[in-house]
C-alpha positions as a LaTeX table, in Angstrom:
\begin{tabular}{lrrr}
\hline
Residue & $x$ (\AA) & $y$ (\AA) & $z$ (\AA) \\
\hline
Unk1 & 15.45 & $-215.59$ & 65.50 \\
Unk2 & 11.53 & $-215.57$ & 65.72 \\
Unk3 & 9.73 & $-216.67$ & 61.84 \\
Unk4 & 10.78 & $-214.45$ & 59.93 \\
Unk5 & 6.38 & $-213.79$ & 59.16 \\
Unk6 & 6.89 & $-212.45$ & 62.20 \\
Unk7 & 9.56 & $-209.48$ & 61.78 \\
Unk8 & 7.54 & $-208.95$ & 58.41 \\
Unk9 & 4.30 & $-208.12$ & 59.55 \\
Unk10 & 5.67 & $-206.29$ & 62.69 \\
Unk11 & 7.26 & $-204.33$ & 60.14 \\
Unk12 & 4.55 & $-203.88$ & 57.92 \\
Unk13 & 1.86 & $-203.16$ & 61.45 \\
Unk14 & 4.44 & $-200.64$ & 62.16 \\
Unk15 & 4.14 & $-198.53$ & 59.02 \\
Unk16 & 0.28 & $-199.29$ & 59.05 \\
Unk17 & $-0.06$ & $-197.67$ & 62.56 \\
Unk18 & 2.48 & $-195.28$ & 62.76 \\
Unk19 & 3.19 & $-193.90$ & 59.16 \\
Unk20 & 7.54 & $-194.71$ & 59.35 \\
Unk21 & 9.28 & $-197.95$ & 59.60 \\
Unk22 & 11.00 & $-199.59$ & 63.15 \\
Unk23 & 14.89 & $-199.08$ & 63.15 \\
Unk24 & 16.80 & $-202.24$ & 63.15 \\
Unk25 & 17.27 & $-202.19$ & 67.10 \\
Unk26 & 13.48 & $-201.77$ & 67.89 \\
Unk27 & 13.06 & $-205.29$ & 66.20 \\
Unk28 & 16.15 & $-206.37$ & 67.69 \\
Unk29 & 14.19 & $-205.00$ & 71.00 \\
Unk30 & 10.91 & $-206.53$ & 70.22 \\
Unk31 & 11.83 & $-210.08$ & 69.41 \\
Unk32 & 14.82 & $-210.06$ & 72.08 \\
Unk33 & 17.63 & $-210.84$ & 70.31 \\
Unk34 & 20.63 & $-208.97$ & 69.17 \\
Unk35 & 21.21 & $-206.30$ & 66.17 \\
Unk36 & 23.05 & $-208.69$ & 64.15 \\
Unk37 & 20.47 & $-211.38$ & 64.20 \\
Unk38 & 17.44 & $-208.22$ & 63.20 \\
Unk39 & 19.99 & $-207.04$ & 60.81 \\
Unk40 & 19.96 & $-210.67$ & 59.47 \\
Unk41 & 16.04 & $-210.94$ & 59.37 \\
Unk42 & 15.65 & $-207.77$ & 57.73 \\
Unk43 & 18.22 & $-209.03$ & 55.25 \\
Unk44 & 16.51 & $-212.33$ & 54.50 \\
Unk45 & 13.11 & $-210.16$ & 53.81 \\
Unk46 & 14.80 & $-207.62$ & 51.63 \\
Unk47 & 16.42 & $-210.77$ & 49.57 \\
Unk48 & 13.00 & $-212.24$ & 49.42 \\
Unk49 & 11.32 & $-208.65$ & 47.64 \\
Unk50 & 9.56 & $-208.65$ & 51.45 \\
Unk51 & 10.82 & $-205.10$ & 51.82 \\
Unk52 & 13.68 & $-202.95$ & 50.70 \\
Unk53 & 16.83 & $-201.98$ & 52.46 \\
Unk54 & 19.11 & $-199.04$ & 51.74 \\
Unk55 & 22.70 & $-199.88$ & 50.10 \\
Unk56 & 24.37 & $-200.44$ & 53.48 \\
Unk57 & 21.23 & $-202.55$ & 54.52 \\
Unk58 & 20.71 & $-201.40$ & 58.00 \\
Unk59 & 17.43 & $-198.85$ & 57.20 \\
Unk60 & 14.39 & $-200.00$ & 55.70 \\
Unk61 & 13.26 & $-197.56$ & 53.10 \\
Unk62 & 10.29 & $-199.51$ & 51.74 \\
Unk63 & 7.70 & $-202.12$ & 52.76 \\
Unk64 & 5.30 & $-202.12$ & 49.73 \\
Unk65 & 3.11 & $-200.75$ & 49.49 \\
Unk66 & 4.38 & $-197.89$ & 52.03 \\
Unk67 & 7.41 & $-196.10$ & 51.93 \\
Unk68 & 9.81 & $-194.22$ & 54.16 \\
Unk69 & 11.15 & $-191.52$ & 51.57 \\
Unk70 & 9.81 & $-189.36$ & 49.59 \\
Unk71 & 8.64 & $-190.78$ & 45.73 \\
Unk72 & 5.79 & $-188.69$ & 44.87 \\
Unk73 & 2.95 & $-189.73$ & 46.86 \\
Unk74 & 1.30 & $-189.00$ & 49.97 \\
Unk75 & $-1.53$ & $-190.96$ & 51.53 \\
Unk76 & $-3.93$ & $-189.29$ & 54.12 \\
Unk77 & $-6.13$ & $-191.47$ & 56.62 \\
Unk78 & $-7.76$ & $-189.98$ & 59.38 \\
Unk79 & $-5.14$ & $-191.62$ & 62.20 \\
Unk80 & $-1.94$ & $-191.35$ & 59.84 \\
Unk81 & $-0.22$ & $-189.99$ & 57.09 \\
Unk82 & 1.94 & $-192.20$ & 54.86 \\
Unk83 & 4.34 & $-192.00$ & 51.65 \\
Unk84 & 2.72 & $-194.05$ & 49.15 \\
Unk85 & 5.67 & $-196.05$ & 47.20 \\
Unk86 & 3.65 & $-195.08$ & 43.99 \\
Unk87 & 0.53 & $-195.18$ & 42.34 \\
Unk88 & $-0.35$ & $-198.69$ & 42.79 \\
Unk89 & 1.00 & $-199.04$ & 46.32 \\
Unk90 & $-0.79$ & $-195.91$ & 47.06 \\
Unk91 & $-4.07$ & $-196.70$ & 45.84 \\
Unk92 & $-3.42$ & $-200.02$ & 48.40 \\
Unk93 & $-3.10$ & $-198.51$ & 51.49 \\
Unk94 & $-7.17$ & $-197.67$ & 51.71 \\
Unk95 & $-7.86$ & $-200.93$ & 51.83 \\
Unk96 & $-5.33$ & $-202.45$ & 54.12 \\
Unk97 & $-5.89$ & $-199.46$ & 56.92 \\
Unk98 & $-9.46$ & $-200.31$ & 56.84 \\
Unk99 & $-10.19$ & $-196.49$ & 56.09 \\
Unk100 & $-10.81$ & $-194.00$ & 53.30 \\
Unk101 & $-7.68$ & $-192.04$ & 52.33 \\
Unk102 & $-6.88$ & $-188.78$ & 50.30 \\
Unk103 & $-4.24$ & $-189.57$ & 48.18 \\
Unk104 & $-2.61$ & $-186.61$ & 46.62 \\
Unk105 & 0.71 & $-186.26$ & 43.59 \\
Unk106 & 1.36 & $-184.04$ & 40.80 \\
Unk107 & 0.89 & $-184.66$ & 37.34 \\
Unk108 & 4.69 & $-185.13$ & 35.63 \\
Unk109 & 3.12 & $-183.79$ & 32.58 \\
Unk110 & 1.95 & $-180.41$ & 33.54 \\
Unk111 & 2.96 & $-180.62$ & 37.22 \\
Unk112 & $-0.70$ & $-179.92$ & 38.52 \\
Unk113 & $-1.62$ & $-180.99$ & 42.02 \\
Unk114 & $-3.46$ & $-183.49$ & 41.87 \\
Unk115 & $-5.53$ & $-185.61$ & 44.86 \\
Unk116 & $-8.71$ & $-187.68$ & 44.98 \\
Unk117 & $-10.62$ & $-190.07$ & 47.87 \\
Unk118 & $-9.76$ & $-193.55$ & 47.64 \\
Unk119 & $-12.00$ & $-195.91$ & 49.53 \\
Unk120 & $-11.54$ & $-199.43$ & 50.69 \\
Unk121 & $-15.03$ & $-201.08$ & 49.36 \\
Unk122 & $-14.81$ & $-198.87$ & 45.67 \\
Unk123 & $-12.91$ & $-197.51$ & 43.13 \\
Unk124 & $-12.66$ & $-193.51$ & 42.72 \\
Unk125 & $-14.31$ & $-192.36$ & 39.85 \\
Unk126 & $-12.17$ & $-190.25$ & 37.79 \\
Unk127 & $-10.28$ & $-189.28$ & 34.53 \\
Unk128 & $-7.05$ & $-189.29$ & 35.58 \\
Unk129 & $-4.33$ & $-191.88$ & 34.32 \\
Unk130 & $-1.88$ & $-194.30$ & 35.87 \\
Unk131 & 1.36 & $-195.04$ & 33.87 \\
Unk132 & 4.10 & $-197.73$ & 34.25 \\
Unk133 & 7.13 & $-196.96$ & 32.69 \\
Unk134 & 8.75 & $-199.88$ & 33.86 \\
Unk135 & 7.96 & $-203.79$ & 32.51 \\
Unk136 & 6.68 & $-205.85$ & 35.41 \\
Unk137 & 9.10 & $-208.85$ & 34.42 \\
Unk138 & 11.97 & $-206.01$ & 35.03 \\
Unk139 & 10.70 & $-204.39$ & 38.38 \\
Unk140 & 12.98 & $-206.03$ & 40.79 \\
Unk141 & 15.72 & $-205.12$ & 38.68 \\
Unk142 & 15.93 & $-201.67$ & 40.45 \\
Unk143 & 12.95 & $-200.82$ & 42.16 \\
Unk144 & 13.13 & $-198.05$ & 43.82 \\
Unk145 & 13.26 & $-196.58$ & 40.07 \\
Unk146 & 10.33 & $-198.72$ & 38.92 \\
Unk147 & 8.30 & $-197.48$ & 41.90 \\
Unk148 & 9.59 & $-194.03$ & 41.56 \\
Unk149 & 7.84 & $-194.24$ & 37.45 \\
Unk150 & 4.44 & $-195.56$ & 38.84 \\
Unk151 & 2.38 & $-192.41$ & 38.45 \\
Unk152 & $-0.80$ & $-190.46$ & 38.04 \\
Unk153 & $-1.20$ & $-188.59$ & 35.42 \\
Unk154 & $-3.81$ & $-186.22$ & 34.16 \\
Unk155 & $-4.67$ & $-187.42$ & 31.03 \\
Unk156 & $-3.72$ & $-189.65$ & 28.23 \\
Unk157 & $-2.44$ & $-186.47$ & 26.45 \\
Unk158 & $-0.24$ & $-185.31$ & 29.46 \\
Unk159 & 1.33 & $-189.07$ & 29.81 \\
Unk160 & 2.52 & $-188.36$ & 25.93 \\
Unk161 & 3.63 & $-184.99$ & 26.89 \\
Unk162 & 6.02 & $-186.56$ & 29.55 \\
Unk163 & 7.30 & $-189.45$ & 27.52 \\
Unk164 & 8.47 & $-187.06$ & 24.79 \\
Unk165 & 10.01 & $-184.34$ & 26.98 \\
Unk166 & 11.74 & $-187.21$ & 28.65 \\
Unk167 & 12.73 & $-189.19$ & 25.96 \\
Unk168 & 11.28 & $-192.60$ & 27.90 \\
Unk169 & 9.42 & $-195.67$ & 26.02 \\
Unk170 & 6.06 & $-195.93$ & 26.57 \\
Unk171 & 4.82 & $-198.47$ & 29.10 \\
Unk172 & 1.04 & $-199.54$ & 30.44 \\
Unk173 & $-1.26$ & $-196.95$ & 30.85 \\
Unk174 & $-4.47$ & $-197.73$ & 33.41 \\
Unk175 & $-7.52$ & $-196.38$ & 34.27 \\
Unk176 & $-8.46$ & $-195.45$ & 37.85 \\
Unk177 & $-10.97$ & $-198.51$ & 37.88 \\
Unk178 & $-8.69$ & $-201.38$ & 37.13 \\
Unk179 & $-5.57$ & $-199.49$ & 39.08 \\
Unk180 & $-7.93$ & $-199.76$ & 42.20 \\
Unk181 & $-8.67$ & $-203.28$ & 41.08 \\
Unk182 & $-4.83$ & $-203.72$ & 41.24 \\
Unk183 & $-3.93$ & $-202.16$ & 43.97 \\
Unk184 & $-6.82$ & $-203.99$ & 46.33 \\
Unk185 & $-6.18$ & $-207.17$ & 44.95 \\
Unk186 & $-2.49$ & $-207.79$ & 45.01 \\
Unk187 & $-2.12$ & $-206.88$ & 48.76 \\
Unk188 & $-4.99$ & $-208.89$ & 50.19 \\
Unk189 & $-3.72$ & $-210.54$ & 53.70 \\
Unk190 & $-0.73$ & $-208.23$ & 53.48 \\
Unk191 & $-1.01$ & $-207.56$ & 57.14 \\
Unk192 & $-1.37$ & $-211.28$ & 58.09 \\
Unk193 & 1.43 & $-213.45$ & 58.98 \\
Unk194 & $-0.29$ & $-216.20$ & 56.45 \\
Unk195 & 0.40 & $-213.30$ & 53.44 \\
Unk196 & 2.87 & $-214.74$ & 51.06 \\
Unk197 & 3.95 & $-213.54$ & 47.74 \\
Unk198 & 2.81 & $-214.82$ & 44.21 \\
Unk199 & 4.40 & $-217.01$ & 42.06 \\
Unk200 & 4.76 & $-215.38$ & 38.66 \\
Unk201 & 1.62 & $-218.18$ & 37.30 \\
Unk202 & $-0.72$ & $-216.55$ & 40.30 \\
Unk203 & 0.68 & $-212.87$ & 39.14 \\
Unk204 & $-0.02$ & $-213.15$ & 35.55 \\
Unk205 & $-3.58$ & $-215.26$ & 36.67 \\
Unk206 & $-4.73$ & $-212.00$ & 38.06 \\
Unk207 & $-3.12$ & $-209.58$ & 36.02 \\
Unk208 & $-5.45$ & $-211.57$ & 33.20 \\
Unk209 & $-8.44$ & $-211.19$ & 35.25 \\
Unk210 & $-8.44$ & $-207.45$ & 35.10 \\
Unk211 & $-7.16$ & $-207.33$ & 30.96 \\
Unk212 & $-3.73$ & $-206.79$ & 32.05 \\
Unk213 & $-1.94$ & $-208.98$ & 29.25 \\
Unk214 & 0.95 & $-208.91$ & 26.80 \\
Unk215 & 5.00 & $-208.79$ & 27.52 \\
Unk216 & 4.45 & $-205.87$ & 29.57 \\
Unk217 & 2.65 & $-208.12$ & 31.97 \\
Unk218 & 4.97 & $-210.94$ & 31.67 \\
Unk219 & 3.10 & $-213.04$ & 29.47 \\
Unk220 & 5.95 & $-213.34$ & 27.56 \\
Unk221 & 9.36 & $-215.82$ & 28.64 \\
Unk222 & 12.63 & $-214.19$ & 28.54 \\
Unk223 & 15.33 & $-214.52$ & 25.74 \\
Unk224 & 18.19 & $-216.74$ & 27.49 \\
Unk225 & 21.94 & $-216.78$ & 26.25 \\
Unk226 & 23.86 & $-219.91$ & 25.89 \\
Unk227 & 24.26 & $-220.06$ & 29.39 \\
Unk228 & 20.19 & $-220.54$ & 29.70 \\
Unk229 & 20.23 & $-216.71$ & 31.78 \\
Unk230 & 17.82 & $-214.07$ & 31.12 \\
Unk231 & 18.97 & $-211.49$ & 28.27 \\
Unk232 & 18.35 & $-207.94$ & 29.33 \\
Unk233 & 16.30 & $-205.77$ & 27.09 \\
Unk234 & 16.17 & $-202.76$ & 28.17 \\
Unk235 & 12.76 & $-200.93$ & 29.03 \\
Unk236 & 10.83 & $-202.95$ & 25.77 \\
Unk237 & 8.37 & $-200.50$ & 23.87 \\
Unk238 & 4.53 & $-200.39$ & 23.75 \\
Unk239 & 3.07 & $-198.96$ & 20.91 \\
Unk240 & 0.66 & $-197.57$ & 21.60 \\
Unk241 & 0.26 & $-197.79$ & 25.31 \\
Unk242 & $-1.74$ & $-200.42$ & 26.74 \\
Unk243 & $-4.99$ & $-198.51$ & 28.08 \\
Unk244 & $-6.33$ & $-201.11$ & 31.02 \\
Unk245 & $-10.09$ & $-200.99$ & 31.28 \\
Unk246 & $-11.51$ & $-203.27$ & 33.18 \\
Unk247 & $-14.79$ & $-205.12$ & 32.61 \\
Unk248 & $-17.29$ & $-203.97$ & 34.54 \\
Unk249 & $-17.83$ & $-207.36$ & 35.94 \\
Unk250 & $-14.59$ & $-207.69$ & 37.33 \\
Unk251 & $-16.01$ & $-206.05$ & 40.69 \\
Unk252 & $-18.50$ & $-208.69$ & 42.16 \\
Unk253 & $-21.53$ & $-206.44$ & 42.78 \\
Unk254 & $-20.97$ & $-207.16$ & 46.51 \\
Unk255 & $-17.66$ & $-205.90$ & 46.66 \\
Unk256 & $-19.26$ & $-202.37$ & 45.75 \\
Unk257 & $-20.98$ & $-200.93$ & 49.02 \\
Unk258 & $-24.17$ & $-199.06$ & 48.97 \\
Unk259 & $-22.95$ & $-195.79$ & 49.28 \\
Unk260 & $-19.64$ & $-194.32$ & 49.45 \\
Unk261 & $-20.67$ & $-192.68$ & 53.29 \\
Unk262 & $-21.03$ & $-196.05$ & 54.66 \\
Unk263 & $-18.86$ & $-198.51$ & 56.18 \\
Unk264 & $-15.82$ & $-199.40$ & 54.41 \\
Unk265 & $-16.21$ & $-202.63$ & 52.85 \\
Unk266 & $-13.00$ & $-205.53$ & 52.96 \\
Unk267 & $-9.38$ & $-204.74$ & 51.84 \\
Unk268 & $-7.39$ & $-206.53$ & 49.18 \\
\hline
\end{tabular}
């Protein structure tokens, strides 16, 4: 089989350009090999958090940071329309499409509509909220549920609202700013064969850089048993939430364009 780089960022160029994944025999098709050996490729990525594959895994149902079902979000460029695998994935896509996107949810507090313009070169201003339910150390653990509890919210009031009606613990809450911040940063060279993923020292390096710290972030190590393997917790508590604000400084001043009309500036 070709490097498996390869398969990944055919994958990922396919979902970039045309909104939906490639079925397993149109990778079998374009590196000329067989469906068992794609099947095996796409297996190896999904094993490496790459990209996700269904129970059976034959179907690819997510490519972070786009998605081929439905979790909340939709993502509007001018050539394509994508599902956004949450808020941080969907606040990515701007940036890696080269493009200014309307990305549009509803607020699981109220259930408003909600939407604003996302832009590649700087963040949105606005008052709406981003919370993560689910502990970044514990995402993997299932996470089409961790991306599915990545959401926009719109207020801090509305977030408490949800959490109470839905008896859930209270995770990280961020503003627009250092979600964009996020989002931009963690995918840079997603598109590129040379993309690989962090190590958990380079993930809680830039999680730091934008005031993301604390157990929620991973700054703490897991309790092990006798048998030196991770205890699970359970979703662990914030009280109160973690409100992310970044410093102002964060953004390099040029990072920030000179207008919002103009030409987008570099992804993440």
């Amino acid at each position: 089989m070709h490097d498996l780089a390869d398969v990944r960022v055919f994958v990922y160029r396919r979902f970039a350009e045309r909104g939906d994944p490639p079925r397993p025999e149109e990778v079998a098709a374009e590196f000329g090999v067989g469906a068992a050996e794609a099947l095996e490729a796409l297996g190896a990525l999904h094993d490496a958090h790459l990209l996700v594959l269904d129970e059976g895994r034959r179907r690819i149902v997510m490519a972070h940071p786009w998605s081929a079902v439905p979790l909340g979000f939709v993502v509007a460029g001018r050539r394509a329309k994508w599902w956004g695998g949450c808020a941080w994935d969907s606040f990515a896509i701007p940036a890696l499409v080269g493009e200014e996107c309307l990305v549009a949810t509803h607020c699981p507090g109220c259930g408003r509509a909600l939407a604003l313009d996302v832009c590649p070169g700087e963040p949105p201003t606005s008052d709406l909220m981003a919370h993560f339910l689910v502990p970044i150390p514990r995402m993997w653990d299932d996470v089409m549920f961790a991306c599915g509890h990545q959401a926009l919210f719109c207020s801090e009031e509305h977030v408490g609202r949800w959490l109470r009606v839905t008896r859930s613990p209270r995770g990280a809450l961020l503003d627009m700013r250092t979600l964009w911040l996020l989002a931009t940063r963690w995918y840079t060279g997603r598109l590129t064969k040379e993309y690989r993923r962090r190590t958990p020292d380079e993930a809680r390096a830039l999680f730091q850089e934008l005031g993301l710290a604390g157990p929620f972030w991973g700054d703490e190590a897991p309790e092990r048993d006798s048998g030196d393997r991770p205890v699970s917790q359970g979703l662990r508590r914030t009280e109160p939430a973690l409100l992310a604000r970044s410093d102002p400084a964060v953004l390099a001043p040029a990072a920030r364009p000179a207008t919002r009309g103009g030409a987008p500036g570099g992804r993440s």
